[in-house]
C-alpha positions in Angstrom: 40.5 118.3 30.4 39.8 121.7 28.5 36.1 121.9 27.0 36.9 122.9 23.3 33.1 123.9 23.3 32.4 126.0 26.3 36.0 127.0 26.1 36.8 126.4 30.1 39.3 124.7 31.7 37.6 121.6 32.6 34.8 119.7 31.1 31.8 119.9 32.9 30.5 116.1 32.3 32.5 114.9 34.6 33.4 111.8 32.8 35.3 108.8 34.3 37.3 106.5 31.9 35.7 103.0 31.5 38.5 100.0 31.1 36.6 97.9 28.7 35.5 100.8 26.1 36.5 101.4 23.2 35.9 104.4 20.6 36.3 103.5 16.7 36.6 106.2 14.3 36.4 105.2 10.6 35.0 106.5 7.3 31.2 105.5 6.8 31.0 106.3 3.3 32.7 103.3 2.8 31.3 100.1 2.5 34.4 98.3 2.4 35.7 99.6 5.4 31.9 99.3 7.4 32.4 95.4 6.4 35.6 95.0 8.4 34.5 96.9 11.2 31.5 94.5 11.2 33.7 91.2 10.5 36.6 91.7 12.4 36.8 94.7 14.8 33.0 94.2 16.6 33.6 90.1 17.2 37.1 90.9 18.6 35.9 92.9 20.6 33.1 90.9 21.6 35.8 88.1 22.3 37.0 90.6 24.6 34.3 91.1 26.6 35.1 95.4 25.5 32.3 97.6 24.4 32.2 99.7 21.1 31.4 103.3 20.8 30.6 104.9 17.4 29.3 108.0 17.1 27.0 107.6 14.7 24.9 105.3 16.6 25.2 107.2 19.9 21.9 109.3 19.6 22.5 112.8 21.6 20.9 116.1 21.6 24.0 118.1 22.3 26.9 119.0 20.2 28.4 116.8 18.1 31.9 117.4 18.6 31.2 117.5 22.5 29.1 113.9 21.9 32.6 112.7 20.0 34.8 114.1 23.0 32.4 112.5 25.6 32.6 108.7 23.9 36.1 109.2 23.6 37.0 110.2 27.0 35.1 107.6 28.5 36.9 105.2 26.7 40.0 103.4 27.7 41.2 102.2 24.0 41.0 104.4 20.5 40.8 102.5 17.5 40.8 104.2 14.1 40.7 103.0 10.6 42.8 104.8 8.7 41.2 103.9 5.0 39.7 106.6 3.1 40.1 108.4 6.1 38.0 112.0 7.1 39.1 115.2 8.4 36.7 113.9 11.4 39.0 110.6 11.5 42.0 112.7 12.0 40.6 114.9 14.6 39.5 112.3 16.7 42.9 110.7 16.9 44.3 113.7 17.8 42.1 114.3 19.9 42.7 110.8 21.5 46.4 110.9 21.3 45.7 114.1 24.1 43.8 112.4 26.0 46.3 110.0 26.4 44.4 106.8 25.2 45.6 103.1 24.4 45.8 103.8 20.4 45.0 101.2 17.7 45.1 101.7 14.4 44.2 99.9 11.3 44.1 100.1 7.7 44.1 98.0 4.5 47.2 97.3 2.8 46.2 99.8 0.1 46.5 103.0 2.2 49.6 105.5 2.0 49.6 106.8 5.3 50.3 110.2 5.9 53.7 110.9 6.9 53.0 112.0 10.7 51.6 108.4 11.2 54.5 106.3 9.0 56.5 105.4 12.6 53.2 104.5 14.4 52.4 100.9 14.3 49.3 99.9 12.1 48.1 96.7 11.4 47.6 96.4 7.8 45.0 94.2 6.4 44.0 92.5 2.9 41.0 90.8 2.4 41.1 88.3 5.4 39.0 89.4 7.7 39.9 86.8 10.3 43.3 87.7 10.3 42.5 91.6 11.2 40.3 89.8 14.0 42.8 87.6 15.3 45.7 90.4 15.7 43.2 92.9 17.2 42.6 90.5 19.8 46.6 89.7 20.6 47.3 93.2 20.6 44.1 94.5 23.2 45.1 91.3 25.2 48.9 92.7 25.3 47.0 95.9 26.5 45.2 94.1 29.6 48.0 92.8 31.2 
């Protein structure tokens, strides 16, 4: 893959793709959103047996957008929440979509997507935080087969 950063034709991290990673991108200004990453994305995932990445607990001394491409190419699955979302948010999922990862995205029932994402599927959410749970693991599990 192209290094955005060094601006060569391959990365130089030499990063291999780990099945049972995953990189979630969200907003964490929001407090709301940080409470259903916390409620029902990590314990899926922990039913799962799959490993989260965020970026802002990854402590690096490097750049931050190469310490973004680096979780996210060593991760099989993408997941993004697309409340409130960031510029950073929308990067990343482009950046993901490139790299050719297993996408998931999530949002509450509130949020007008914009319209490059209306055709993708989402799983909407309320305030049920075991329902969000309980499709997140269906779909990864559809995923693994």
């Amino acid at each position: 893959m192209r290094c955005y950063l060094t601006d060569t034709e391959e990365c130089n991290l030499k990063i291999s793709e780990q099945p049972d990673r995953v990189f979630i991108a969200y907003n964490y200004k929001y407090k709301s959103v940080q409470k259903i990453i916390e409620e029902a994305v990590l314990p899926a995932l922990q039913e799962l047996g799959i490993e989260p990445r965020i970026a802002k607990e990854e402590l690096r001394t490097k750049d931050f957008f190469c310490k973004i491409c680096e979780l996210i190419q060593g991760s099989r699955f993408f997941l993004a929440n697309l409340t409130n979302p960031t510029f950073n948010v929308g990067l990343e999922l482009g950046l993901a979509l490139g790299l050719n990862k297993i996408i998931i995205l999530i949002a509450s029932r509130k949020t007008r997507l914009p319209s490059d994402l209306v055709r993708q599927e989402v799983i909407f959410y309320s305030g049920d935080s075991s329902d969000l749970k309980n499709k997140l693991v269906k779909m990864i599990k559809g995923y693994r087969k």
